[in-house]
N, C-alpha and C positions, 0 to 999 in steps of 0.2 A: 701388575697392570694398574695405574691412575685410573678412576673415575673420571669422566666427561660428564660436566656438567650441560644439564640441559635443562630446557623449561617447554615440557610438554603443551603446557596452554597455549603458551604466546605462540609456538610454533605452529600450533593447531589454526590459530585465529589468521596467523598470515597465512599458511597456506589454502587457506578457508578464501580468505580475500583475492590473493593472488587467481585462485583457480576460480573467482564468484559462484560460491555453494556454499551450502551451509549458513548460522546464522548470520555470518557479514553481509551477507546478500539480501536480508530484508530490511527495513525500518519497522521498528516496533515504537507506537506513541505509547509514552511513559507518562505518569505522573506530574505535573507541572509542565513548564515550561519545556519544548521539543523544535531546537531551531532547524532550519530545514532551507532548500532549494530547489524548486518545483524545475525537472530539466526535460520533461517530456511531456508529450499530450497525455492525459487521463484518459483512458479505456475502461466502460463498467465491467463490473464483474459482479454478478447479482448470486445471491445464496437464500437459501431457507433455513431459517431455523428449527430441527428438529427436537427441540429439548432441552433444558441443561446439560444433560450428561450425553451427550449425543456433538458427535461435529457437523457446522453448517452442510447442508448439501448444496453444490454447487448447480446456479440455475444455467442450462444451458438452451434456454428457451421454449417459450408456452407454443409457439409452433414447430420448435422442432422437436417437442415429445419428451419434455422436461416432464418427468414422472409425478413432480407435487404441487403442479398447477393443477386446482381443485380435490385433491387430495384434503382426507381430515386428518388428524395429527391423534394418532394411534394409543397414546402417551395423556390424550385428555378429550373423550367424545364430546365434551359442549364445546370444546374449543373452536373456530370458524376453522374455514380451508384455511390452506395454505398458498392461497394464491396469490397474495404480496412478497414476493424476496426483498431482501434488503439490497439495498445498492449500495455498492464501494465505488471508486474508479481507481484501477491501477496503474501508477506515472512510475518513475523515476523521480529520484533525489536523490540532493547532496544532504546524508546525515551529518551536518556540524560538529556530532558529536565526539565525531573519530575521522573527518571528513572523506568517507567512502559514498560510493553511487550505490544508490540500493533501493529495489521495489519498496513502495511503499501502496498499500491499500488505504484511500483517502475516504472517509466516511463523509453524506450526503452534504454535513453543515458547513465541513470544510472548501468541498469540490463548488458550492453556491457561492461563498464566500471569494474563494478566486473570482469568478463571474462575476461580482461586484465591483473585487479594487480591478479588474480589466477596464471595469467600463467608467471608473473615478480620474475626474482631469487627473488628481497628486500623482496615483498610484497605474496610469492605464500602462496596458502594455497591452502587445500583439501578437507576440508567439513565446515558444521557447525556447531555451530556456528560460525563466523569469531574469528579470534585471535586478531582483534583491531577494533577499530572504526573506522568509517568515517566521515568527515566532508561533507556534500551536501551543496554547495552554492549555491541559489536558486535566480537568478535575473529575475522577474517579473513571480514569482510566482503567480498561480492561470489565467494565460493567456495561449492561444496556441502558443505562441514566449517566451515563458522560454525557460533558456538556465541554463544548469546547469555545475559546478564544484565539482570534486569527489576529496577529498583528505585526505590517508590514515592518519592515527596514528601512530607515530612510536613507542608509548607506546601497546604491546604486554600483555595485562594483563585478565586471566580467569575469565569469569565473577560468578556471586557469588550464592552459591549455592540458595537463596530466590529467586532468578531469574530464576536460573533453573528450582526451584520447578511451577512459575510463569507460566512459558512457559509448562512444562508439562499437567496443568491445561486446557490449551486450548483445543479447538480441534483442530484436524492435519492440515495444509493446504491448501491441496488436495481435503478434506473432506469441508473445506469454499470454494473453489473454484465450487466444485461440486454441493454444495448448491444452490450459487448464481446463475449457471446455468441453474438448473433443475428449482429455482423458477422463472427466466426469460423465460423458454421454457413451463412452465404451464399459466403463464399470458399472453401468446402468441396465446394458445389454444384457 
């Protein structure tokens, strides 16, 4: 009997993409430069920090019974509450870098930043998808002292209807944002 060659990765990665799960399905900001395509509204998605060694706890709000609003953080008594969460806002992008659609968690400097080239004569725009890319430079990425760099495209180019279709396929934003709450406010119970 011949062997069949295969390549377990690469199979893995499309069919990862194909079925959108797995890591094809998120944007991860890397190191340097992370070019990108803003193709839906940003919806927050707010968390608390429990710790280093601890995963954020998802906030799913101080009036609906988000457990660590005013809580003290167990791990350090002088420490204040916890009643600031961080805020993300979760969109849709085109990752450039492999050009698939894919959630991305946009932190505060970046989601303000959009709000500026919106409302800039060069750069305005009014919905989305955005009408160009952006470049995120991302130094010391994957730390709580990243400091990022937003800068536009001045190439204005439609993105292409396979994308479109792409992005259609998902489910809405809102509706992931919703998700993630509801199942952080059940495992809460």
């Amino acid at each position: 009997m011949d062997n069949k060659k295969v390549d377990f990765s690469k199979q893995a990665g499309e069919d990862a993409k194909k079925h959108g799960v797995g890591g094809a399905g998120y944007f991860e900001m890397a190191e340097g430069d992370n070019k990108v395509r803003v193709l839906s509204e940003g919806i927050v998605l707010a968390s608390h920090f429990l710790g280093k060694k601890e995963k954020p706890a998802i906030c799913f709000g101080k009036d609906e019974g988000c457990p660590y609003h005013g809580a003290k953080d167990p791990s350090n008594p002088q420490a204040g509450e916890w009643d600031k969460p961080n805020l993300k806002w979760l969109m849709y992008v085109i990752d450039r870098k492999d050009g698939a659609v894919k959630q991305a968690k946009m932190p505060w400097t970046v989601f303000k930043r959009l709000g500026e080239l919106q409302m800039m004569e060069d750069w305005a725009f009014d919905g989305v998808p955005m009408p160009y890319d952006l470049t995120i430079s991302a130094i010391g990425a994957g730390t709580k002292e990243v400091e990022y760099a937003i800068t536009p495209s001045p190439k204005r180019e439609p993105i292409t209807a396979e994308q479109m279709d792409e992005l259609a396929k998902k489910m809405p934003i809102d509706q992931v944002v919703d998700r993630i709450k509801e199942k952080a406010k059940n495992s809460d119970e």
